[in-house]
C-alpha positions in Angstrom: -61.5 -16.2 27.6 -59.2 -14.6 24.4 -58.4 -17.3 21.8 -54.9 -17.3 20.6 -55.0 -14.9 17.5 -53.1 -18.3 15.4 -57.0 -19.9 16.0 -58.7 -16.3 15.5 -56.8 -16.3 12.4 -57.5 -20.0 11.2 -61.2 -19.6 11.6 -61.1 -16.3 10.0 -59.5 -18.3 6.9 -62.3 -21.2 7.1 -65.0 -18.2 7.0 -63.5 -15.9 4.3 -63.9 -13.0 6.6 -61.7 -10.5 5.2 -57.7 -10.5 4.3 -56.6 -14.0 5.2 -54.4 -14.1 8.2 -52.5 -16.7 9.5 -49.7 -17.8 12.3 -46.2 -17.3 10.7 -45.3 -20.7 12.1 -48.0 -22.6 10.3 -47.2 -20.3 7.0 -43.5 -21.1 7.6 -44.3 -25.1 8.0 -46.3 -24.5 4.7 -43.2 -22.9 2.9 -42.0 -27.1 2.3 -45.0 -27.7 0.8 -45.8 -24.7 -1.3 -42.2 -23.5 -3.0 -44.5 -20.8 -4.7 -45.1 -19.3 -1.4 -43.2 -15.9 -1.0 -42.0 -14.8 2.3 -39.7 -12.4 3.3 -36.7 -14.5 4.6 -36.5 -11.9 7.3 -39.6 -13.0 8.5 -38.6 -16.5 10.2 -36.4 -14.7 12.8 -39.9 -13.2 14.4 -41.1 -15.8 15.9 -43.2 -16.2 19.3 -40.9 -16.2 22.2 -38.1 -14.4 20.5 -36.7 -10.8 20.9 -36.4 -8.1 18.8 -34.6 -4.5 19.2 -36.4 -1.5 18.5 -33.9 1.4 17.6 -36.5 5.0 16.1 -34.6 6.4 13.0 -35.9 8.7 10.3 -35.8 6.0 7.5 -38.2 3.4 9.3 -41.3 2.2 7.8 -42.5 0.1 10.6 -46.1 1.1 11.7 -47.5 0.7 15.7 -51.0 -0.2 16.8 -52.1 -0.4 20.1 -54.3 -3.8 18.6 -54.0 -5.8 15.3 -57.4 -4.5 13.8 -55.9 -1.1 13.8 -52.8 -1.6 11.9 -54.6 -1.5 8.6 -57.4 1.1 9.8 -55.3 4.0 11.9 -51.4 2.7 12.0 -48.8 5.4 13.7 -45.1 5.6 12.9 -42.3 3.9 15.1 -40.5 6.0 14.6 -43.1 8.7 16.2 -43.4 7.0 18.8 -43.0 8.2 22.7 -42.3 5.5 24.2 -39.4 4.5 21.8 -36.3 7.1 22.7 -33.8 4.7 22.4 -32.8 1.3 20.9 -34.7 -1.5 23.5 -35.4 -5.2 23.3 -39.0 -6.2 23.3 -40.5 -9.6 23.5 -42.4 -11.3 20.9 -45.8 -12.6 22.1 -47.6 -13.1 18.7 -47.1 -13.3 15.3 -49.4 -13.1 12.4 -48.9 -13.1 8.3 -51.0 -11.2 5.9 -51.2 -12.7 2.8 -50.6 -10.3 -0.5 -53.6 -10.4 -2.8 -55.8 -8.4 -4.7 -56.9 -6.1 -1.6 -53.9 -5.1 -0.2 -49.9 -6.2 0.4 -48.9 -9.0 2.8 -47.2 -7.7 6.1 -46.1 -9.3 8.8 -47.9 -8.5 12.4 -45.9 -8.8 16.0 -47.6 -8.4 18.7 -44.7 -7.0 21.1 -44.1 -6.6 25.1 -41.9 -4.9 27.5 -42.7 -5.2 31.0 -46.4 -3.6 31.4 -46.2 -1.8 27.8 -47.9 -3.8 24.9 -48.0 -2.8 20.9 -48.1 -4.3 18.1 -45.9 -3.8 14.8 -46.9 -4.0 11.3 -43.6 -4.8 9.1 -44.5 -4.7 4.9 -42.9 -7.3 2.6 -40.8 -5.8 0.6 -39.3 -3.1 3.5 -35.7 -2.8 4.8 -35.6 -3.2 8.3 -33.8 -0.8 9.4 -35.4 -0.3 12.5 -36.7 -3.5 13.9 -33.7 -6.7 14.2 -34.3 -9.8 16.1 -31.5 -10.0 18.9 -28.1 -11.3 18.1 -24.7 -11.2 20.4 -23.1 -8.4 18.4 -26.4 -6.2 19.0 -26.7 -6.9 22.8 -22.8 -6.2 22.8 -23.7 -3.1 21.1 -26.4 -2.2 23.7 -23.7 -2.7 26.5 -21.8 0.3 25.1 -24.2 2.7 25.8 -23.4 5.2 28.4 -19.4 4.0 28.5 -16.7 6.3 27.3 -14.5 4.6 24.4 -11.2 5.8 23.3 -9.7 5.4 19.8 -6.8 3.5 19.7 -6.2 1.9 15.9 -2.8 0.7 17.2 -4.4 -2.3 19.0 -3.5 -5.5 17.4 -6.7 -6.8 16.3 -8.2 -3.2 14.4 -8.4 -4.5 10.8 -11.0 -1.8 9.2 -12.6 1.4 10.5 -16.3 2.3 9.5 -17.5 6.1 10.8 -19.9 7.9 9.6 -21.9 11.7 10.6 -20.7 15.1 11.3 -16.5 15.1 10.2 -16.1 11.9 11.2 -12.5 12.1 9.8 -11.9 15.3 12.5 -13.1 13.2 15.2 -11.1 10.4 14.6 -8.3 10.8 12.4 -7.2 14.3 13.0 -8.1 14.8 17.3 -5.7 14.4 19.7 -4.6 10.5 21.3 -6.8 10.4 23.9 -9.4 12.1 23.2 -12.7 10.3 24.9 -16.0 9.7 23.0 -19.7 9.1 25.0 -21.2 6.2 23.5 -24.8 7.4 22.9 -27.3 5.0 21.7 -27.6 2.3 19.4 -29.1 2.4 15.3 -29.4 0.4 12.5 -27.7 0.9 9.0 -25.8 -0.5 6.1 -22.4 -2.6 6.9 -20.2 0.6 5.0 -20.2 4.0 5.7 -19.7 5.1 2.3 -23.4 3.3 1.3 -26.6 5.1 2.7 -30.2 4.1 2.7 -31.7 1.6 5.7 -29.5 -1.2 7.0 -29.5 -4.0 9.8 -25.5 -3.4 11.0 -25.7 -2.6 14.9 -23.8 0.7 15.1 -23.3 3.3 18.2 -23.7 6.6 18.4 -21.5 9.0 19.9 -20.2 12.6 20.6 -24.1 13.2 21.3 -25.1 11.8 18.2 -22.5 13.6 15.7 -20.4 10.5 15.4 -21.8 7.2 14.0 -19.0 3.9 14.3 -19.7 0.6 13.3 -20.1 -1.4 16.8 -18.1 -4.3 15.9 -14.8 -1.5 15.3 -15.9 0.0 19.0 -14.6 -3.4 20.1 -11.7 -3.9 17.9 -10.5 -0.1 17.4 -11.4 1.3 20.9 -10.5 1.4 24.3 -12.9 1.7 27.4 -11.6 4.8 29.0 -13.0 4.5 31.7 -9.6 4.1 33.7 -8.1 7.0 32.9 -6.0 8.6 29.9 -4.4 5.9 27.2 -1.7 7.4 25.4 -0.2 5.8 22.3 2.8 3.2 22.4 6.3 4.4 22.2 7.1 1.6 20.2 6.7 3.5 16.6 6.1 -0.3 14.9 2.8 -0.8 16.6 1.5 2.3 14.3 2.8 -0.1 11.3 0.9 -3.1 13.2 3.6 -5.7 13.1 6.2 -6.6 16.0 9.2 -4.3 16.7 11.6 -7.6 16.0 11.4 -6.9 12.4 12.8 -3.6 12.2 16.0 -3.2 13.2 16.9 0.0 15.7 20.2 2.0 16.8 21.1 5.9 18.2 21.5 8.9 16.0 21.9 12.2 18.0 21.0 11.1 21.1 17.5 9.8 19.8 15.7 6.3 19.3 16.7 5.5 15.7 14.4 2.8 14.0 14.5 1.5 10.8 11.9 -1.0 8.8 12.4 -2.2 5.6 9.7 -5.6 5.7 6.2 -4.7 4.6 4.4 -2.6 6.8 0.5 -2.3 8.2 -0.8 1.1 6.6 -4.4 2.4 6.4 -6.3 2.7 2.8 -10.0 3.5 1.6 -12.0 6.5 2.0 -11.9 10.0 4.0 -14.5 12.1 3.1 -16.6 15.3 4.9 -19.0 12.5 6.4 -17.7 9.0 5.9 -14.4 6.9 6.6 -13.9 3.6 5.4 -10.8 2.3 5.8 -8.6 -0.8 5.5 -5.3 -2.1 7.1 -3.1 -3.3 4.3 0.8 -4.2 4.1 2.5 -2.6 1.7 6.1 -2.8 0.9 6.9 1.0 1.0 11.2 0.9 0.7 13.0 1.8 3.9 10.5 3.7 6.6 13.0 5.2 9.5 11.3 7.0 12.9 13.0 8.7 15.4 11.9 8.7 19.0 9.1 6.8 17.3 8.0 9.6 14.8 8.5 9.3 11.2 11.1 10.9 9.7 12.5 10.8 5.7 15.3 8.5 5.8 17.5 10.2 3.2 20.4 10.3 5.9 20.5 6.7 6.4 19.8 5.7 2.9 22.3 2.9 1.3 22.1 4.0 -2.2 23.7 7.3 -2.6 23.4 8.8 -6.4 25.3 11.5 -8.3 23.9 13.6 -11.0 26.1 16.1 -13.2 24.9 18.4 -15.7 26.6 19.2 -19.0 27.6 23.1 -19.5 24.8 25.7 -20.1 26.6 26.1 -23.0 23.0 28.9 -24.1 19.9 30.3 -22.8 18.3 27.6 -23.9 20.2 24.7 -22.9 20.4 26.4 -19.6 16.5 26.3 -19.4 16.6 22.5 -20.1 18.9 22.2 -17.3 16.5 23.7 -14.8 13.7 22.2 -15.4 15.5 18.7 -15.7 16.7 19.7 -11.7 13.5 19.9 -10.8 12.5 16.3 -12.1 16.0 14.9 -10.1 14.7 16.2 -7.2 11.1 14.8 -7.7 12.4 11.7 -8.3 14.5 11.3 -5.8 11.5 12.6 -3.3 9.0 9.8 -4.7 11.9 7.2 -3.4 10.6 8.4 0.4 14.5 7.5 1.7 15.7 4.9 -0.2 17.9 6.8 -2.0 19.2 10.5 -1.1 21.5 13.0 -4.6 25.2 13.9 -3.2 27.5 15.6 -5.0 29.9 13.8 -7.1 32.6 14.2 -4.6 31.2 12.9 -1.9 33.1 9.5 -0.6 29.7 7.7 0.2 28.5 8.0 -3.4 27.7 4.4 -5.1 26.2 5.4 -8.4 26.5 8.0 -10.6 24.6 10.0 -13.5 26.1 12.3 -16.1 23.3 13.8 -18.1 23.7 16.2 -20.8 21.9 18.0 -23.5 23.3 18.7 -27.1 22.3 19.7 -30.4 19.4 21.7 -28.9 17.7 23.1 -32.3 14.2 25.5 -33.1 13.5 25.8 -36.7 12.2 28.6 -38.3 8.3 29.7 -38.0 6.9 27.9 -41.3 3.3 29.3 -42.2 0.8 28.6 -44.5 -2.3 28.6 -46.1 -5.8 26.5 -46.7 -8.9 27.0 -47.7 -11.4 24.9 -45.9 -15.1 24.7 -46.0 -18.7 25.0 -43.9 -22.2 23.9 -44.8 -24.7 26.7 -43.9 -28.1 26.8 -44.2 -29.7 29.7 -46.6 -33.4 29.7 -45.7 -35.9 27.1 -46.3 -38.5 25.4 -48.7 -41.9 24.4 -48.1 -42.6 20.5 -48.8 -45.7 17.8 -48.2 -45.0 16.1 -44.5 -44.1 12.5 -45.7 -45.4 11.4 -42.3 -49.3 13.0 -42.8 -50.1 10.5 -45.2 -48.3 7.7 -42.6 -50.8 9.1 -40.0 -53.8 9.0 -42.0 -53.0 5.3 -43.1 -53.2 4.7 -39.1 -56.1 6.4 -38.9 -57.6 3.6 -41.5 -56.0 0.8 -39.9 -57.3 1.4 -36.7 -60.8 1.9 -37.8 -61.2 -1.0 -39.3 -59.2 -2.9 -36.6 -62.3 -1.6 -34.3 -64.8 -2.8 -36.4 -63.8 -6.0 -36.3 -63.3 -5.7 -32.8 -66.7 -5.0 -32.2 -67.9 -7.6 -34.4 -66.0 -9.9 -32.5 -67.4 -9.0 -29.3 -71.5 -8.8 -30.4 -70.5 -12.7 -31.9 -69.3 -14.2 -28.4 -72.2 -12.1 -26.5 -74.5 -14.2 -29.5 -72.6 -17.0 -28.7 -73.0 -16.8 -25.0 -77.1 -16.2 -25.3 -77.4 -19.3 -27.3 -75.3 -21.5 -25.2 -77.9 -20.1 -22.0 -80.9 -20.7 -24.3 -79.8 -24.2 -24.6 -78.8 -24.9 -21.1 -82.5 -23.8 -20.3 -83.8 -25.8 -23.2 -81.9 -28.8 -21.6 -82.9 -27.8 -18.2 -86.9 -27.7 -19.6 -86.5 -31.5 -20.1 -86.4 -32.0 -16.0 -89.4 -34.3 -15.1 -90.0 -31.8 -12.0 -90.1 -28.2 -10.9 -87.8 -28.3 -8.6 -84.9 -29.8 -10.5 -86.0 -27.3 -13.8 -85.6 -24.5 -11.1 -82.3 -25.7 -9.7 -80.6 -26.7 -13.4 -81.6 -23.1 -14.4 -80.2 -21.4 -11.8 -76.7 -22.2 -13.2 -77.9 -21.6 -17.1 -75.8 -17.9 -17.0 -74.2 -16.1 -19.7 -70.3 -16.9 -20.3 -68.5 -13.5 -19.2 -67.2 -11.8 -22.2 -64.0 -10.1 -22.2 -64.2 -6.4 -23.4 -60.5 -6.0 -23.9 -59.9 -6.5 -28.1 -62.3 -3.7 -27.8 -60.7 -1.6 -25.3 -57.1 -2.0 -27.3 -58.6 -1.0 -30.2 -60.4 1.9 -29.0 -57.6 3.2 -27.3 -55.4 2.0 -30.7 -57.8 4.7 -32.8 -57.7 7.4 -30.0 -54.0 7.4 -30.2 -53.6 7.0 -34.0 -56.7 10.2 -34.6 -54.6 12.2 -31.9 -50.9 11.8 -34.1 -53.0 12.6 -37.6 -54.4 16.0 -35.8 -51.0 16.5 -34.4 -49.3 16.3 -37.8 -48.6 19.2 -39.8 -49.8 19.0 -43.7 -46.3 20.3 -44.6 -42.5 20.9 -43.1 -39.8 23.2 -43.7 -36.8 21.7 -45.4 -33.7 23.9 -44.8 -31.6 25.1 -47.6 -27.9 24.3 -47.2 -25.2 25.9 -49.1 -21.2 25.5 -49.0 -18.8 28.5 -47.7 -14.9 29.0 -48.2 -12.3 30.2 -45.8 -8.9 30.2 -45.2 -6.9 28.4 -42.5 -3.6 29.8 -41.6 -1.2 26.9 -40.7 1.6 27.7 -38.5 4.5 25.1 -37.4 8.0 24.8 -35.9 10.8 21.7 -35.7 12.7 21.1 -32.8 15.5 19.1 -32.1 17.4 17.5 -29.5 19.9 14.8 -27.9 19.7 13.9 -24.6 23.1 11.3 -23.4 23.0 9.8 -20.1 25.8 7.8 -18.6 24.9 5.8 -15.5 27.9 4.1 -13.6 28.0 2.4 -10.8 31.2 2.8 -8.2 33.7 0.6 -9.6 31.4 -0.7 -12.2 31.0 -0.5 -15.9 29.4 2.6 -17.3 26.3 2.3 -19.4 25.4 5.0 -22.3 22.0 5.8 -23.6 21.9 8.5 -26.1 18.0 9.7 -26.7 17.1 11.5 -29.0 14.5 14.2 -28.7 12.3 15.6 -32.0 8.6 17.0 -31.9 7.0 19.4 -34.3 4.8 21.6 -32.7 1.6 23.3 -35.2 -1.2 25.4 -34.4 -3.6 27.5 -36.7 -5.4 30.6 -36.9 -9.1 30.7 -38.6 -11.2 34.0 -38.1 -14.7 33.5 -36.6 -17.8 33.9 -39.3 -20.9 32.6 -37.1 -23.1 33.6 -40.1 -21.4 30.9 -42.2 -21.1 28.5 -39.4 -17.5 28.8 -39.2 -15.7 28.4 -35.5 -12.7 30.6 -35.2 -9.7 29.3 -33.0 -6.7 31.7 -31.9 -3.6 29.7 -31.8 -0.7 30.4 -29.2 1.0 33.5 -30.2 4.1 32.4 -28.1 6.1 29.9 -30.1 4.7 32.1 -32.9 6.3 35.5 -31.8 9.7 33.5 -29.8 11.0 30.3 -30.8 12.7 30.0 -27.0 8.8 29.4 -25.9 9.3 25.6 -27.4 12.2 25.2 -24.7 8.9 23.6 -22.0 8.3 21.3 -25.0 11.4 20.1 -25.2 11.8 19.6 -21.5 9.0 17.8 -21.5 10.3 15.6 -23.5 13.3 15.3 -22.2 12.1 15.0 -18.3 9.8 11.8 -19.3 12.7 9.9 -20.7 15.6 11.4 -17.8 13.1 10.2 -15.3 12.7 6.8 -16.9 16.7 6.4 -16.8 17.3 7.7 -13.2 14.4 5.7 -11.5 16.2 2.7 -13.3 19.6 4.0 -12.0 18.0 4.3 -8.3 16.7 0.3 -8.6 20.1 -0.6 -10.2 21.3 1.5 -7.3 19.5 -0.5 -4.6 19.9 -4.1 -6.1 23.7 -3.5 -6.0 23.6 -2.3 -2.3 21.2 -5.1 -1.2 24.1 -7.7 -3.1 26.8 -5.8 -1.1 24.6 -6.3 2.1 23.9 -10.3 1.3 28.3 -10.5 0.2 28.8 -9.2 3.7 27.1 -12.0 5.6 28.7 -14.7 3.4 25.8 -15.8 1.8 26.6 -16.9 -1.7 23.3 -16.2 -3.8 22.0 -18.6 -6.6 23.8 -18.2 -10.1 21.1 -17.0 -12.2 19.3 -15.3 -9.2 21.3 -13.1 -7.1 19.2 -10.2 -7.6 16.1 -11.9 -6.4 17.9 -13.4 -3.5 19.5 -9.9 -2.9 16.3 -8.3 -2.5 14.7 -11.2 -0.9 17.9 -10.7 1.7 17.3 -6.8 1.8 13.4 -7.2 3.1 14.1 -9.8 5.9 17.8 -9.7 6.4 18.6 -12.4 8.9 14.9 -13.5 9.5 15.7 -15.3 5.8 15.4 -18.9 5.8 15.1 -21.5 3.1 14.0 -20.7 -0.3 10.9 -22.4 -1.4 11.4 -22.1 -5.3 12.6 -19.7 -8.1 11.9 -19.3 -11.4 11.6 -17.2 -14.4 9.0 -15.8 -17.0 7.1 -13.3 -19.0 4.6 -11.6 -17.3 1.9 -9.9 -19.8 1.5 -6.3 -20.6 -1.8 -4.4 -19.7 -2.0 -5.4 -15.6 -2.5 -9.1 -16.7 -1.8 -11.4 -13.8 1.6 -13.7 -13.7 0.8 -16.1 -10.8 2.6 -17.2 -8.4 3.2 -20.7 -7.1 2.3 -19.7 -3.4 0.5 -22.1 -2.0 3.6 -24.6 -2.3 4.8 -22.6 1.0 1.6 -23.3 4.1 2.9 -20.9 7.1 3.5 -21.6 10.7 2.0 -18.9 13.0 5.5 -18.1 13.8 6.9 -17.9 9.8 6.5 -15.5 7.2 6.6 -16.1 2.9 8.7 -13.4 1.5 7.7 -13.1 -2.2 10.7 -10.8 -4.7 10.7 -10.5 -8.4 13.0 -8.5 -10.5 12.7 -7.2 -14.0 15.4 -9.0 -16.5 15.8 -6.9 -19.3 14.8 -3.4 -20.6 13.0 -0.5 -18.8 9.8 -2.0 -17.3 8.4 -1.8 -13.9 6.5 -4.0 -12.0 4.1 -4.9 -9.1 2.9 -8.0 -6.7 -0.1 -8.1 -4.5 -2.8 -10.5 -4.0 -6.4 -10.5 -5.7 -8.0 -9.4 -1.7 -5.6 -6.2 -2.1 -4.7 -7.3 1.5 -0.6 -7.7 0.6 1.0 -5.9 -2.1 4.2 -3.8 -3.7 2.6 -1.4 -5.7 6.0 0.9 -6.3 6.0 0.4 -9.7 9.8 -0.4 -9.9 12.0 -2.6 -12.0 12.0 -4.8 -8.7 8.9 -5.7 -6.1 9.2 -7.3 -3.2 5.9 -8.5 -0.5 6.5 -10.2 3.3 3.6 -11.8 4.3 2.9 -13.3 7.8 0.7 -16.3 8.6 -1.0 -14.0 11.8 -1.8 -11.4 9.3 -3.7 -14.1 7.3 -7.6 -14.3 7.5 -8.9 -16.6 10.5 -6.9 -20.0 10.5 -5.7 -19.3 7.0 -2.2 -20.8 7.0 -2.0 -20.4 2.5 -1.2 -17.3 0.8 -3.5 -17.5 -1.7 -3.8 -15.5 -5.5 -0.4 -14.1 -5.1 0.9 -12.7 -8.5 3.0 -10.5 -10.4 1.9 -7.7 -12.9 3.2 -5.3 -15.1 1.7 -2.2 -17.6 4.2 -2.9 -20.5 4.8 -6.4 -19.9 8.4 -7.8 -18.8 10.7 -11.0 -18.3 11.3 -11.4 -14.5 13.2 -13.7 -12.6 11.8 -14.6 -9.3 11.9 -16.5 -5.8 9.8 -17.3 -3.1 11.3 -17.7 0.4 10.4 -18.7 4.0 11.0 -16.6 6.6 11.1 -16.3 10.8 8.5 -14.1 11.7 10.6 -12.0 14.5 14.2 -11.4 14.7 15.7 -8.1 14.5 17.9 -7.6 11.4 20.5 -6.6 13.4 20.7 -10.0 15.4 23.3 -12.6 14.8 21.8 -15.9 13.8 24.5 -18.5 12.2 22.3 -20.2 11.6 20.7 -17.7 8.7 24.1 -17.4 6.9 24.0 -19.6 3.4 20.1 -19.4 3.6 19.4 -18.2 0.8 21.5 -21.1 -1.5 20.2 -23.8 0.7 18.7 -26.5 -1.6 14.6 -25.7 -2.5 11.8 -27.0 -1.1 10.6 -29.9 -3.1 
């Protein structure tokens, strides 16, 4: 009858036949005992008894046997194998260690069944897995998908992150049409992101006969079974945003489904590349988004802040030039707003802010030139000198010379040494009072070993040092540098400008910034003399030859500051609208804070509920974190915190999000504003954690945080909402 191969293996161990095996139970019981021992982690999920899955890929480094003996002597590949065409479960019957030592590297040894088929599995410390997991639920789920046809539906409620990987994954998802069915193919192993690569231990199915690779854990939360038949995508435009229809707000407009969200809204971020797509759901607050018959349309129609821009006369050529190119920047502007804002002319009834901007004193001095002489260092041949290293080489040759010598002096004392010590062992020994124990005492009278490695170091120490001295070259060439002159022709022009912009808002005061624009622009001109190691540059003949070619310099100018100005007008613009809005439900905001309540107002609308505290502060330049005091606000499943902040003075923009990226207004507007719901927290999170604001130049904000109902179209009455946002802070 066969022993168990755990008693083989301990005998084996008491007999010192061979590498030392033992049973990875015993060697894991020993693991207490011995914190020296190393053992793959990995290793205590392969026990007897257990299952493991099987999947072949071309990065596995598993070996098969048909017997232990022959996983060191004539191993195969698993991933070779015939009988391995899929991912399979297997059960454990046996499991040995290998210990690591001086003959070879420790492995660990199943011994693996599957109905009549028997193997065994050699699996080396140090080795990713990829191939070979024990069985978990989310595997066997993963093996149940096999042979079903999934369809990709990203809408459902629970798809937080998509992970696809092979042939244009982003095609087969992102870009087919709704609908479209997938094969679920078989079953592999690799890492938990589709952007990494090298061997992993996620489950993940293949599909669209092998092209496709998805994450199986986003089969369950991003797919459908289509098994039933065709699944087309809701009509209800919000579930695209993933957040309920209740807090957008929706109405006619030509005959179509009109629906407008202003709250902050489920969108999709990461990475889309020819072969991988990783990506995130995240809210962002993205201004106004308006669809129609539930697609997205620009909401420029319906926006509330309606701005007019006037242009001084083209009084020249070049002031006419400005003027175009300052156009173009409105109109970018205005298009970065996505809605929020739409131009009008200044005529227009519906207009509620307007900009006059105009250009004046537009001046191009005269070319001014002149000349420089500059210099080069060039080399002019060379001189013949001693190498100062030879003589560094030879004193290494010396060094290591004698260092030898004394080496081998050192080693023919200790063999001396040794000799005498036997010589008086046997001495000792002589002194027995019979043969026998003479014989026996002499048998251990042996020579000390003698380490021959000061010898070796300094043998290979005077190789090394004999090699550089015959590699060293008894002289070197010094190069001979000299100094060259050449001139530098200098060219330059002034320009000047003043750039006025008056922003007013309907029946409001008018505000005046006059700017003023000045730049010098230079180039030079130096002829090319390689010889002399000089580097000619040819400047730019244009502003040279026309002084009108400095007009794109000015504009430049002039665009950077006109955009600053009218993206603060377009904030101004909204913050005035969104107090209009708030006047209109008589709600009286908090002196000191009707901006922030305002915007807080213009993000929820009537879903706005009690504020849970305001305040003020400087929030540091450079991206530096200004925290806010979110946790004072836990969440209801059924309540939202709505989180504003608005710039006090000057021309800086700002930002909120949270450190997990999750929640965030990343705009970059003198106002920010973030809704977050307790069902879009993490698990049974209930805290908005790490919320804060930030800002590039740094700026004094005011700000609030508020709660909020989690449904409730804007467009409801609720008398209950009205005076909300004045209602006494929570304590």
């Amino acid at each position: 009858m066969r022993r168990p191969l755990y008693a083989i293996a301990s005998l084996c161990l008491l007999a010192a036949c061979g590498p030392p095996r033992v049973a990875s139970q015993t060697y894991a019981l020993s693991l207490a005992n011995d914190p020296d021992a190393t053992l793959p982690a990995a290793w205590a999920h392969f026990m007897p008894g257990e299952r493991v899955v099987l999947a072949p890929s071309e990065g596995c480094p598993v070996e098969i046997a048909d017997d232990v003996d022959a996983l060191e002597d004539q191993p195969g590949e698993l991933k070779k194998a015939p009988w391995l065409e899929k991912a399979s479960a297997w059960q454990i019957d046996d499991s040995m260690v290998r210990v690591a030592d001086d003959t070879g590297g420790g492995y660990l040894a199943l011994a693996i069944s599957q109905g009549t088929q028997h193997h065994w599995l050699r699996l080396d410390a140090g080795e990713t897995l990829s191939c070979v997991q024990p069985v978990t639920p989310a595997i066997i789920a993963a093996l149940k998908l096999r042979g079903t046809t999934q369809v990709f539906t990203p809408w459902k409620p629970g798809c937080r992150e998509i992970q696809a990987a092979g042939h244009a994954p982003r095609s087969a998802l992102l870009e087919s049409e709704p609908g479209t069915t997938l094969q679920v193919d078989d079953v592999v192993f690799a890492p938990k992101l589709a952007t990494d690569s090298g061997p992993g231990g996620e489950p993940w199915v293949e599909m669209n006969n092998r092209t496709l690779r998805v994450r199986a854990d986003v089969i369950a939360s991003c797919f459908t079974d289509g098994a039933g038949g065709a699944i087309e995508p809701p009509d209800d435009a919000s579930a695209m945003l993933h957040m309920p229809a209740e807090r957008c707000t929706e109405d006619e407009h030509d005959g179509k489904r009109h629906m407008k969200c202003t709250t902050t809204v489920g969108v999709w971020e990461g990475v889309t590349q020819d072969r991988a797509v990783a990506l995130q759901l995240v809210h962002r607050t993205l201004g106004p988004v308006h669809f129609l018959d539930g697609r997205p349309v620009s909401g420029g129609r319906w926006a509330d802040a309606v701005v007019a821009v006037t242009m001084g006369e083209r009084s020249d050529s070049r002031v006419a030039a400005l003027y175009d190119v300052m156009e173009r920047t409105i109109a970018e502007t205005v298009a970065a707003e996505d809605g929020a804002v739409r131009i009008a002319t200044v005529d227009d009834p519906a207009v509620t802010y307007r900009v006059d901007v105009e250009v004046s004193k537009v001046s191009i001095g005269e070319l001014e030139t002149r000349t420089s002489i500059e210099t080069s260092e060039y080399q002019d041949g060379t001189r013949t000198e001693p190498n100062p290293k030879k003589a560094e080489a030879r004193d290494r040759v010396a060094n290591a010379e004698a260092a030898m010598a004394e080496a081998e002096a050192d080693y023919q004392s200790d063999l001396a040494q040794g000799e005498a010590l036997r010589e008086g062992c046997i001495s000792a020994c002589n002194e027995a009072k019979n043969q026998l124990a003479r014989d026996l005492c002499k048998a251990g009278c042996k020579i000390p070993q003698v380490s021959q490695s000061g010898v070796n170091n300094a043998r290979s120490e005077l190789a090394q040092a004999r090699a550089q001295l015959e590699n060293t070259p008894d002289t070197i060439e010094i190069p001979i540098m000299k100094t060259w002159s050449y001139d530098k022709k200098h060219f330059a022009r002034s320009t000047d400008a003043t750039l006025s912009i008056v922003m007013q808002p309907t029946g409001g005061e008018a505000r005046r910034f006059t700017i003023p624009l000045s730049m010098r622009w230079t180039d030079y001109e130096v002829e090319a003399d390689p010889e002399h190691n000089v580097k000619g540059h040819r400047p730019d003949r244009g502003p040279i030859d026309n002084a009108n070619a400095l007009v794109p310099f000015i504009a430049k100018q002039a665009n950077a500051r006109l955009s600053e100005k009218l993206r603060a007008a377009i904030s101004q613009a909204t913050i005035r609208e969104a107090l209009a809005a708030l006047a209109a439900e008589g709600t009286q905001a908090k002196a000191g804070y009707e901006d922030v309540d305002a915007m807080a107002y213009a993000l929820a609308g009537r879903r706005l509920r009690t504020p849970v505290q305001r305040g003020r502060g400087a929030v540091p330049a450079s991206d530096r974190p200004y925290p806010l005091p979110a946790k004072a606000a836990p969440l209801t499943g059924d309540e939202c915190l709505v989180a504003v902040a608005v710039v006090a003075d000057g021309g800086a923009t700002i930002t909120i999000r949270g450190n997990d990226g999750r929640h965030g207004d990343l705009r970059d507007k003198s106002y920010a504003a973030v809704e977050i719901c307790g069902s879009e927290l993490p698990g049974d999170t209930r805290v908005v954690d790490d919320l804060a604001i930030f800002s590039r130049s740094g700026s004094n904000v005011r700000w609030g945080l508020y709660r909020a109902a989690a449904s409730g179209a804007l467009g409801e009455t609720d008398g209950a909402t009205r005076g909300a946002v004045t209602a006494k802070e929570e304590q």
